[in-house]
mmCIF file as Biopython writes it, N, C-alpha, C and O atoms, coordinates in Angstrom:
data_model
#
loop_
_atom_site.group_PDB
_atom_site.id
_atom_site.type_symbol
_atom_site.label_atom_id
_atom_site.label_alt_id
_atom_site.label_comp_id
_atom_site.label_asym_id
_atom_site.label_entity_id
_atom_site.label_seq_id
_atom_site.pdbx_PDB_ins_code
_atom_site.Cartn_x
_atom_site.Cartn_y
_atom_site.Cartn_z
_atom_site.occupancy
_atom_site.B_iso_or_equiv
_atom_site.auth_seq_id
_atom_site.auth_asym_id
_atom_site.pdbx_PDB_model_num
ATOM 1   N N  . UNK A ? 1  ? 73.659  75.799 101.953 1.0 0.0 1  A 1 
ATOM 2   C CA . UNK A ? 1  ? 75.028  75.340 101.948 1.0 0.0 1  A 1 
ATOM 3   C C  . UNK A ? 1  ? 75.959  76.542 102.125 1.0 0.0 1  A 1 
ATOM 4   O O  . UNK A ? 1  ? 75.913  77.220 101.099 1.0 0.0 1  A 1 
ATOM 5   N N  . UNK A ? 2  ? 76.756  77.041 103.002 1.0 0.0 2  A 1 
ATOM 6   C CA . UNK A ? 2  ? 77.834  77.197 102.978 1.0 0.0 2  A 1 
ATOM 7   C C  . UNK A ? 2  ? 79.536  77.425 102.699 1.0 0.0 2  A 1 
ATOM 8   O O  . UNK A ? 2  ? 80.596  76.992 103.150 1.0 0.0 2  A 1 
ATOM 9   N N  . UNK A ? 3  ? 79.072  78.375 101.675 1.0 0.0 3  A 1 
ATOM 10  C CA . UNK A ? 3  ? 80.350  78.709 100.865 1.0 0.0 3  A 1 
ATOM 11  C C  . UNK A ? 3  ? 81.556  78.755 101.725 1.0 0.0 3  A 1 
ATOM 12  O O  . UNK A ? 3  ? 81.535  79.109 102.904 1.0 0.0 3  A 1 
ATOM 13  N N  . UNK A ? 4  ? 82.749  78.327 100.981 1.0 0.0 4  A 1 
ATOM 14  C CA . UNK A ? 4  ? 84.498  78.292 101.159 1.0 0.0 4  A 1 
ATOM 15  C C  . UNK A ? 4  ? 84.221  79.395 100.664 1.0 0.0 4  A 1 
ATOM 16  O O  . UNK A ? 4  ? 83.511  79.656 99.694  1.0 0.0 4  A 1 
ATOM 17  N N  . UNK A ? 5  ? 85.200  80.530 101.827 1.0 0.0 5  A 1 
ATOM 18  C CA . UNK A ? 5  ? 85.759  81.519 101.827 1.0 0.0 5  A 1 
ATOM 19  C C  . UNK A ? 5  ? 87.330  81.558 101.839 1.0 0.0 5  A 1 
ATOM 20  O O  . UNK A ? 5  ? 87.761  81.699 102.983 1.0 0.0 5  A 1 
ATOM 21  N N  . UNK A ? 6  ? 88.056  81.494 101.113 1.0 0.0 6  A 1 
ATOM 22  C CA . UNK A ? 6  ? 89.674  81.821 100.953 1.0 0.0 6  A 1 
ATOM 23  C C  . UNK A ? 6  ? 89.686  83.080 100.653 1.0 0.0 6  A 1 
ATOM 24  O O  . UNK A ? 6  ? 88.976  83.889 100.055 1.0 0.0 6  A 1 
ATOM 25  N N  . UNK A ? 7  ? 90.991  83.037 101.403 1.0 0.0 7  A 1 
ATOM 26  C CA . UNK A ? 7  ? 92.273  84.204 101.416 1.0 0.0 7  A 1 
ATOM 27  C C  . UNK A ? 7  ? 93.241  84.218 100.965 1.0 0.0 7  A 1 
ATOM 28  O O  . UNK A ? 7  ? 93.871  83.203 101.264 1.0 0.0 7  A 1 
ATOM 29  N N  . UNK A ? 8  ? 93.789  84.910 100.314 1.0 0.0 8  A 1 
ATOM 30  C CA . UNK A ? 8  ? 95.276  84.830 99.799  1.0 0.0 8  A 1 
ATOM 31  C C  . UNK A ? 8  ? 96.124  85.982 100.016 1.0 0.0 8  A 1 
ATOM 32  O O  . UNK A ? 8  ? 95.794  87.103 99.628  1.0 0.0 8  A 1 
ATOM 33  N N  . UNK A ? 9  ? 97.567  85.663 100.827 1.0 0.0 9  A 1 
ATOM 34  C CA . UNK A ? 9  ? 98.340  86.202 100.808 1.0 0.0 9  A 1 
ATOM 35  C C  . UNK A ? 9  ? 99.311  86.240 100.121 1.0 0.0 9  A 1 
ATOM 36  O O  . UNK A ? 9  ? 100.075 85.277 100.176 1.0 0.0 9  A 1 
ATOM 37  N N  . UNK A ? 10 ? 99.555  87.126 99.423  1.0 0.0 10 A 1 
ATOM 38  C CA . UNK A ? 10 ? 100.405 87.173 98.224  1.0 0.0 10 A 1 
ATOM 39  C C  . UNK A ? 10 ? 101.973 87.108 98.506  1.0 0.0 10 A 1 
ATOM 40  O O  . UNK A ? 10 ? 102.221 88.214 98.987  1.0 0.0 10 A 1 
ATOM 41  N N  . UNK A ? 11 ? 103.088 86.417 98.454  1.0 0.0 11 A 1 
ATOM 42  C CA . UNK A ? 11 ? 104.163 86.748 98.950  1.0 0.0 11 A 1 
ATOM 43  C C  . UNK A ? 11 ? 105.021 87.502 97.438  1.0 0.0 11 A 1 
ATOM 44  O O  . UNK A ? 11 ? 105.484 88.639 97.524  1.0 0.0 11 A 1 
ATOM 45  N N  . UNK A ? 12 ? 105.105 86.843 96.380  1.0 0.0 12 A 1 
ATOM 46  C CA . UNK A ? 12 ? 106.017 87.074 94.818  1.0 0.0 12 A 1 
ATOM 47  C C  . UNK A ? 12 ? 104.609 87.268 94.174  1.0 0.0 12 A 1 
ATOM 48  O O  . UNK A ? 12 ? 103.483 86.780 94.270  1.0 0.0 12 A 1 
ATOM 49  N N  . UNK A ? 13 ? 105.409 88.454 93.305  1.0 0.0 13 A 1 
ATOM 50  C CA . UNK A ? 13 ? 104.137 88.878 92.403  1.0 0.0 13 A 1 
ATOM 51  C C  . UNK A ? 13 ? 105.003 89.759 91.081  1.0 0.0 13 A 1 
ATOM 52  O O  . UNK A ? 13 ? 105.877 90.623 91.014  1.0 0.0 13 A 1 
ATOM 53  N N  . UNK A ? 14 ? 104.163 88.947 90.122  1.0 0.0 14 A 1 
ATOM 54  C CA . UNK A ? 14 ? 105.246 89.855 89.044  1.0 0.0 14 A 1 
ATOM 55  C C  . UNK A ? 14 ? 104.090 89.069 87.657  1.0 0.0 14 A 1 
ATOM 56  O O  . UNK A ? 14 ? 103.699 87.922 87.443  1.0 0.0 14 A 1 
ATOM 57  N N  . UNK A ? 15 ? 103.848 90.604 86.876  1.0 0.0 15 A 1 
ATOM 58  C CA . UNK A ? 15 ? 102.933 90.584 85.769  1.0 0.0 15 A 1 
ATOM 59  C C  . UNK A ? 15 ? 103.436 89.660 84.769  1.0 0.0 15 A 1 
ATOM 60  O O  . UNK A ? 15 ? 102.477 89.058 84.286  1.0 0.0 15 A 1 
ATOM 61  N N  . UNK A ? 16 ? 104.348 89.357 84.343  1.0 0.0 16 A 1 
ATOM 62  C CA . UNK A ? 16 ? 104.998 88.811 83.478  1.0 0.0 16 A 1 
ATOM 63  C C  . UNK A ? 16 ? 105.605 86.745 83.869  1.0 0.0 16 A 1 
ATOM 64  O O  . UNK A ? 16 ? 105.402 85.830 83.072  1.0 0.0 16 A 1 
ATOM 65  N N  . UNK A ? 17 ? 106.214 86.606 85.065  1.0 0.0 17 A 1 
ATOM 66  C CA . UNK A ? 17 ? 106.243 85.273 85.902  1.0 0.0 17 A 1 
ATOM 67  C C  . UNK A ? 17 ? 105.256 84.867 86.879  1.0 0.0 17 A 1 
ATOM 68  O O  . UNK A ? 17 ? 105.342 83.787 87.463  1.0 0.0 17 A 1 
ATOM 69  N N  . UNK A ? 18 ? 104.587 85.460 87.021  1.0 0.0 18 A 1 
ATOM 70  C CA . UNK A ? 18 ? 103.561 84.355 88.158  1.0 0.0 18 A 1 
ATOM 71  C C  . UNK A ? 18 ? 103.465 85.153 89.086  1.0 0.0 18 A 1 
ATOM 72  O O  . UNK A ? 18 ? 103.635 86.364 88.941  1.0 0.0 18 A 1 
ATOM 73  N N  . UNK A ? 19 ? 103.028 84.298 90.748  1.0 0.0 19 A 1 
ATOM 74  C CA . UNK A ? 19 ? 103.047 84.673 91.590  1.0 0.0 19 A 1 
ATOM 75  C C  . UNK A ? 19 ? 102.695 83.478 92.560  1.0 0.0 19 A 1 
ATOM 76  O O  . UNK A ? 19 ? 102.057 82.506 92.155  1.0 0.0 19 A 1 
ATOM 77  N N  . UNK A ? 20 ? 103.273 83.631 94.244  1.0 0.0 20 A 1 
ATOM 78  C CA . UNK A ? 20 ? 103.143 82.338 94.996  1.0 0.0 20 A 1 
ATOM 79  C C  . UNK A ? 20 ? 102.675 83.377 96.337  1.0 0.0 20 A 1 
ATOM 80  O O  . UNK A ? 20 ? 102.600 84.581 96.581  1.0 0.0 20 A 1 
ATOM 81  N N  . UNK A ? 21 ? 102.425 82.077 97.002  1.0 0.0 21 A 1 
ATOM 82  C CA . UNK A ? 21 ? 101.816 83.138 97.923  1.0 0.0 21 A 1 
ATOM 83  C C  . UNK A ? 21 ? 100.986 81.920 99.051  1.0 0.0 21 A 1 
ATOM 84  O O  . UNK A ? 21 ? 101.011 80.770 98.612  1.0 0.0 21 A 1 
ATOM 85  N N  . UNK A ? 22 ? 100.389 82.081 100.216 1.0 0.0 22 A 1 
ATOM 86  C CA . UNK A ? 22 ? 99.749  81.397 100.871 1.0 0.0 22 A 1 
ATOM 87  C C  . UNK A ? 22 ? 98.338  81.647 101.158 1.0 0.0 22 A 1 
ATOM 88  O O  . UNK A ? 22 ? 97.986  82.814 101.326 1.0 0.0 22 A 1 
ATOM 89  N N  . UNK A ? 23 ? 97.730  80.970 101.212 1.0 0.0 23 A 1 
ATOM 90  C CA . UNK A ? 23 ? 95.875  80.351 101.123 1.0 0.0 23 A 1 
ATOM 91  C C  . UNK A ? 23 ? 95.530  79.950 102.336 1.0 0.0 23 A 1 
ATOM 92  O O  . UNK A ? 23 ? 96.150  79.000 102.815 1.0 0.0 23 A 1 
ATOM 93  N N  . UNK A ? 24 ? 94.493  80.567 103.080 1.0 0.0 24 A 1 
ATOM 94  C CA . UNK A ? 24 ? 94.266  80.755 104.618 1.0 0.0 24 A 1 
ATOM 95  C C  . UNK A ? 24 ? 92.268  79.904 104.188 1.0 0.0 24 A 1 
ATOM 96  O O  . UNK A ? 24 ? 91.371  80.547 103.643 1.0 0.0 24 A 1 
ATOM 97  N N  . UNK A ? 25 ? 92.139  78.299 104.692 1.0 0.0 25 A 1 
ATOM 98  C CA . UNK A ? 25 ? 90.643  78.373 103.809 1.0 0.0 25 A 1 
ATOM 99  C C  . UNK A ? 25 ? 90.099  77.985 105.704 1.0 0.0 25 A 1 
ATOM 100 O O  . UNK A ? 25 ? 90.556  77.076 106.397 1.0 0.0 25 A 1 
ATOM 101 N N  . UNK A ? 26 ? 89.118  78.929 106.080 1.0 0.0 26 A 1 
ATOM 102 C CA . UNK A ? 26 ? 88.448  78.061 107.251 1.0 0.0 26 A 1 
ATOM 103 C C  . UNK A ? 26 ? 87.996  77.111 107.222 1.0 0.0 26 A 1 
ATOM 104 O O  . UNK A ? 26 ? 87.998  76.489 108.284 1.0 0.0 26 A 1 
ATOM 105 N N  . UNK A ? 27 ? 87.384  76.491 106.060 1.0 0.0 27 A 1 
ATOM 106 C CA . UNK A ? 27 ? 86.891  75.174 106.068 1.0 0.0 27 A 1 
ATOM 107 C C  . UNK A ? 27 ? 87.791  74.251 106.092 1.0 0.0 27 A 1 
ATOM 108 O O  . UNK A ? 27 ? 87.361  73.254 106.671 1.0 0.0 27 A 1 
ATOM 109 N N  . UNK A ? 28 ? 89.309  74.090 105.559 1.0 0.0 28 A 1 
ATOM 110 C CA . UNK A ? 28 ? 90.294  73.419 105.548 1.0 0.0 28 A 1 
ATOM 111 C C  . UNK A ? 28 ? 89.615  72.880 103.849 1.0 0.0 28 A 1 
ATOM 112 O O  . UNK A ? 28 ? 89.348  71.693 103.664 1.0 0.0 28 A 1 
ATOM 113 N N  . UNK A ? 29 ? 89.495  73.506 103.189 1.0 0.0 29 A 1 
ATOM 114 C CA . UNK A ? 29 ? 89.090  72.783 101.678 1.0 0.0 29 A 1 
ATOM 115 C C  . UNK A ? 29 ? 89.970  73.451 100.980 1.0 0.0 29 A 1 
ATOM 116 O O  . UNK A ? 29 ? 90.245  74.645 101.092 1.0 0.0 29 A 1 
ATOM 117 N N  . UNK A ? 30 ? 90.559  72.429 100.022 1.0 0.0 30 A 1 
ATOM 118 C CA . UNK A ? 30 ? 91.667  73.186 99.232  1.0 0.0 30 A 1 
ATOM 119 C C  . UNK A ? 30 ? 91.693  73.777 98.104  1.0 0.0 30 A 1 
ATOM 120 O O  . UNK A ? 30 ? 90.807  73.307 97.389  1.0 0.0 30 A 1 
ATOM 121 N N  . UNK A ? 31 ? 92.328  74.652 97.547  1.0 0.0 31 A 1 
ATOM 122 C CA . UNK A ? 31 ? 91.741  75.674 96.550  1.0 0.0 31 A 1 
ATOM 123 C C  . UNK A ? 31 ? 91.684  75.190 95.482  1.0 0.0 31 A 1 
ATOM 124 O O  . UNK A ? 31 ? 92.476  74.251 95.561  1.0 0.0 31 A 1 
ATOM 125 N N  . UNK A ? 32 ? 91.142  75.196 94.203  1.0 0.0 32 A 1 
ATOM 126 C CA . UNK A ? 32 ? 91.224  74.826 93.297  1.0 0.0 32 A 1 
ATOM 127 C C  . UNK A ? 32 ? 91.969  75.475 92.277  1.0 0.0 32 A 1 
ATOM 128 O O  . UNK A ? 32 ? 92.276  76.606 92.654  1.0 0.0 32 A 1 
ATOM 129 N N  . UNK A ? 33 ? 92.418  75.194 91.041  1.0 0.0 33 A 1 
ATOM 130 C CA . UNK A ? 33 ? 93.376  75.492 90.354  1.0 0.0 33 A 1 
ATOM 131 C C  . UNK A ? 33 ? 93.331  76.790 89.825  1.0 0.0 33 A 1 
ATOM 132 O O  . UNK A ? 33 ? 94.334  77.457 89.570  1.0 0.0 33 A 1 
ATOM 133 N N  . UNK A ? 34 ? 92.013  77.199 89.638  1.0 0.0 34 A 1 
ATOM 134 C CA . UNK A ? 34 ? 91.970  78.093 88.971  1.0 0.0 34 A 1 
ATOM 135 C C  . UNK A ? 34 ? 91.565  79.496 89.767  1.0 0.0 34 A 1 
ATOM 136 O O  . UNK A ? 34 ? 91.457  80.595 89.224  1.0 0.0 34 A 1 
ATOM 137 N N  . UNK A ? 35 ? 91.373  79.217 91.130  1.0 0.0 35 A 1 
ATOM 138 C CA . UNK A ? 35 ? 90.804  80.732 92.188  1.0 0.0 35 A 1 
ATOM 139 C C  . UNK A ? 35 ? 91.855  81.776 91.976  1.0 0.0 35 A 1 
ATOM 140 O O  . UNK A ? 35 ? 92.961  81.418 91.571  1.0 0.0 35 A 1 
ATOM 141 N N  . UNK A ? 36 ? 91.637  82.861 92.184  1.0 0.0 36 A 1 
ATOM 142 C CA . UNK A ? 36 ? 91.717  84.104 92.258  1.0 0.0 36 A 1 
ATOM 143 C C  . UNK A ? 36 ? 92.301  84.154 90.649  1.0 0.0 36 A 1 
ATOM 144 O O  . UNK A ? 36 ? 93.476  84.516 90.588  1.0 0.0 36 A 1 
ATOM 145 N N  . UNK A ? 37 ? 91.833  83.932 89.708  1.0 0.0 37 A 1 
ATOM 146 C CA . UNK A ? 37 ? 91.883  84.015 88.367  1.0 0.0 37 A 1 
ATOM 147 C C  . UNK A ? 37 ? 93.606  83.828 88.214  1.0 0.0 37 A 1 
ATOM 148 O O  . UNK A ? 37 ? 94.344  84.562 87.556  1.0 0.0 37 A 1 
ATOM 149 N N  . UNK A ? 38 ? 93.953  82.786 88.914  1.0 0.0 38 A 1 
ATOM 150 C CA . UNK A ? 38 ? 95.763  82.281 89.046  1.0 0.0 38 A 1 
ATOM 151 C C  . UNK A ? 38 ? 94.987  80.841 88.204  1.0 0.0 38 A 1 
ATOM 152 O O  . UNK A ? 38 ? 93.812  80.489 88.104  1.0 0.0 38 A 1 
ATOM 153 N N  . UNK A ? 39 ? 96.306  80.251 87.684  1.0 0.0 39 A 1 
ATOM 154 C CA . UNK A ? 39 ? 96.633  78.655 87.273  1.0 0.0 39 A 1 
ATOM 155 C C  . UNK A ? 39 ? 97.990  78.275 88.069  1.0 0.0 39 A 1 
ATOM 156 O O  . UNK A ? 39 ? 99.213  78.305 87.938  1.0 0.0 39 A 1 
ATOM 157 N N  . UNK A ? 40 ? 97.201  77.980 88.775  1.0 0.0 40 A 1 
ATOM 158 C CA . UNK A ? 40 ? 98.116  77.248 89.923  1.0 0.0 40 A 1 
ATOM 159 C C  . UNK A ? 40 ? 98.797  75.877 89.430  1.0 0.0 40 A 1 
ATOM 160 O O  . UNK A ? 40 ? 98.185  74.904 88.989  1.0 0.0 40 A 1 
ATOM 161 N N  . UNK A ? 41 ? 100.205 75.999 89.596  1.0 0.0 41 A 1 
ATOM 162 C CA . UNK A ? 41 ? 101.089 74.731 89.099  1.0 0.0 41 A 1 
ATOM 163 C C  . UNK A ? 41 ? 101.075 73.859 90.140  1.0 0.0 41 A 1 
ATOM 164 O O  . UNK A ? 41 ? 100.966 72.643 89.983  1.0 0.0 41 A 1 
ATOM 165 N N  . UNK A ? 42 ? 101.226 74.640 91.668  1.0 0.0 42 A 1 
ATOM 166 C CA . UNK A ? 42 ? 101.137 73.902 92.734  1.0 0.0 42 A 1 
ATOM 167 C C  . UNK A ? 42 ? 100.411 73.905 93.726  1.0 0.0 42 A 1 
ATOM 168 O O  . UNK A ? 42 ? 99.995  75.063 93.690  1.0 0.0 42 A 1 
ATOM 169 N N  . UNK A ? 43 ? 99.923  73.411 94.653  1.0 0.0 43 A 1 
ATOM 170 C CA . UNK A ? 43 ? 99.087  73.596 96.264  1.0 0.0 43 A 1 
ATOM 171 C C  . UNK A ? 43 ? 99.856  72.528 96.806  1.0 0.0 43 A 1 
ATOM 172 O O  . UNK A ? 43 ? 99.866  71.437 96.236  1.0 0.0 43 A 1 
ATOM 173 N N  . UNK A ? 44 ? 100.472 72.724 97.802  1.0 0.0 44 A 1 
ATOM 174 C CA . UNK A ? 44 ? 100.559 71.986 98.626  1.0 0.0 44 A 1 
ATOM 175 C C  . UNK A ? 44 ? 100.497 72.294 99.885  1.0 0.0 44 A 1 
ATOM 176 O O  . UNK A ? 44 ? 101.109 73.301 100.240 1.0 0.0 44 A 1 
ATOM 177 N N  . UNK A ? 45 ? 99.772  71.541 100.845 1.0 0.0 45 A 1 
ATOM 178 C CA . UNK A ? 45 ? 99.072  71.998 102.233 1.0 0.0 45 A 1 
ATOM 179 C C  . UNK A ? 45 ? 100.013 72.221 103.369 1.0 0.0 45 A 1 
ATOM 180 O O  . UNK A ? 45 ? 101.033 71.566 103.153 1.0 0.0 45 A 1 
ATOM 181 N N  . UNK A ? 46 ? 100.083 72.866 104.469 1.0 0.0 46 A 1 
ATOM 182 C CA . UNK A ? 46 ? 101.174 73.147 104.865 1.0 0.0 46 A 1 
ATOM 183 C C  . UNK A ? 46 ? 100.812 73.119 106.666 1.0 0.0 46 A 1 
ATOM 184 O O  . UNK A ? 46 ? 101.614 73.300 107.582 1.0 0.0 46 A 1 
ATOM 185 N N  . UNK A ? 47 ? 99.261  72.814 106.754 1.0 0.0 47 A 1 
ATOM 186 C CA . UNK A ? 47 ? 99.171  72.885 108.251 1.0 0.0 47 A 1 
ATOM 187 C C  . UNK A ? 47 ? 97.362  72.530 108.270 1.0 0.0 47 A 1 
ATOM 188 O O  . UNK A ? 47 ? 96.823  71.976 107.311 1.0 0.0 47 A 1 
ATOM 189 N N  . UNK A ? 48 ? 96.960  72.754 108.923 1.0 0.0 48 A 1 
ATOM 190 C CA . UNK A ? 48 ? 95.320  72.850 109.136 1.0 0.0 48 A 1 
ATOM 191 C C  . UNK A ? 48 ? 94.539  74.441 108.576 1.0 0.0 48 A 1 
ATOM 192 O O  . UNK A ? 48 ? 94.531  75.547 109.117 1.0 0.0 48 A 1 
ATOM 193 N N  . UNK A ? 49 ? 94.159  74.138 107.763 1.0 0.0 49 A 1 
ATOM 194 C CA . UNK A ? 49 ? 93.730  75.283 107.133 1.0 0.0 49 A 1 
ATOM 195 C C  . UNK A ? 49 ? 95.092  76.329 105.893 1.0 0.0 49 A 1 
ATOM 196 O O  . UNK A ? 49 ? 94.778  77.284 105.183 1.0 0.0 49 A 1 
ATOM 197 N N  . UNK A ? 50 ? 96.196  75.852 105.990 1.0 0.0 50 A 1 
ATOM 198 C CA . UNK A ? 50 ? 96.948  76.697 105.368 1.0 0.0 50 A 1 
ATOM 199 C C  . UNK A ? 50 ? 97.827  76.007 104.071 1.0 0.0 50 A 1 
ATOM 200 O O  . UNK A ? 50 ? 98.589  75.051 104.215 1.0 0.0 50 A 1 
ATOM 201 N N  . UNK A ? 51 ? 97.571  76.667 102.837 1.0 0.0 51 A 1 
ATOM 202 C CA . UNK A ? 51 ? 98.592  75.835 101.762 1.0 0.0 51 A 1 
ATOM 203 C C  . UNK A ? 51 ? 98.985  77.030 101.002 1.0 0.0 51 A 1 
ATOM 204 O O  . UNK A ? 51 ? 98.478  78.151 101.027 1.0 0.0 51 A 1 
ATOM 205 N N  . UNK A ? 52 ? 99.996  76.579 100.312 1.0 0.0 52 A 1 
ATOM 206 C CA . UNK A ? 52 ? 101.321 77.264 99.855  1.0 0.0 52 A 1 
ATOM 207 C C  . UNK A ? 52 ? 101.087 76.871 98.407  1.0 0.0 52 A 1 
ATOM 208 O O  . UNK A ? 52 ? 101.138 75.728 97.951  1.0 0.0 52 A 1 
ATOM 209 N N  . UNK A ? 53 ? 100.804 78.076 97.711  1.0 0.0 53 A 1 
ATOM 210 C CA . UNK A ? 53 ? 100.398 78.257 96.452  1.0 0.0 53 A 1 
ATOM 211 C C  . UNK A ? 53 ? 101.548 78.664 95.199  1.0 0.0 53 A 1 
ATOM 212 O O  . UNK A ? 53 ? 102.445 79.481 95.408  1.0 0.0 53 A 1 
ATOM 213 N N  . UNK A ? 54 ? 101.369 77.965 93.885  1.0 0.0 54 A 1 
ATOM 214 C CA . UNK A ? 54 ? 102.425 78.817 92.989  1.0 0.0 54 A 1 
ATOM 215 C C  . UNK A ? 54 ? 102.218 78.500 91.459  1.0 0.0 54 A 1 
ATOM 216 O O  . UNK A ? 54 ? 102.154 77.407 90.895  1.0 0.0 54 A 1 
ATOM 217 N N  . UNK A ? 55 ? 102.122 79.935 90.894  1.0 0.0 55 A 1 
ATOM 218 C CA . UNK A ? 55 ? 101.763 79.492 89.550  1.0 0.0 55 A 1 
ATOM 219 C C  . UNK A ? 55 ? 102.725 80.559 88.566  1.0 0.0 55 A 1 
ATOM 220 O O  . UNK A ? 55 ? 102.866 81.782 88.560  1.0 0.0 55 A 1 
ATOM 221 N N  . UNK A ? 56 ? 103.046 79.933 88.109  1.0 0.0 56 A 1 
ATOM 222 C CA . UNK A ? 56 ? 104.535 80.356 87.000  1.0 0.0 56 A 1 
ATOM 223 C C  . UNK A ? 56 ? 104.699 80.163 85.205  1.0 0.0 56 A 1 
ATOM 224 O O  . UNK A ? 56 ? 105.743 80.491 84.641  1.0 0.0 56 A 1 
#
């Protein structure tokens, strides 16, 4: 089987509020809440393969 490989581009980043940022997945599978050790408040998908991430 075939692991999901995501990417994240970080746009806001700050130790103390969060950070948002966009998620590049080739498979088009969407990230789950908890990847890149974030708690994501939001995902919402934004194209074929691309969603717009934010956890605060």
């Amino acid at each position: 089987m075939q692991r999901n490989r995501l990417f994240f581009l970080a746009l806001l980043s700050s130790m103390l509020d969060g950070f948002s940022g966009f998620i590049y997945s080739p498979t088009d599978q969407q990230s789950s809440r908890n990847d890149f050790d974030g708690d994501f408040k939001e995902i919402k998908k934004l194209d074929e393969n691309w969603y717009w991430v934010a956890s605060y």
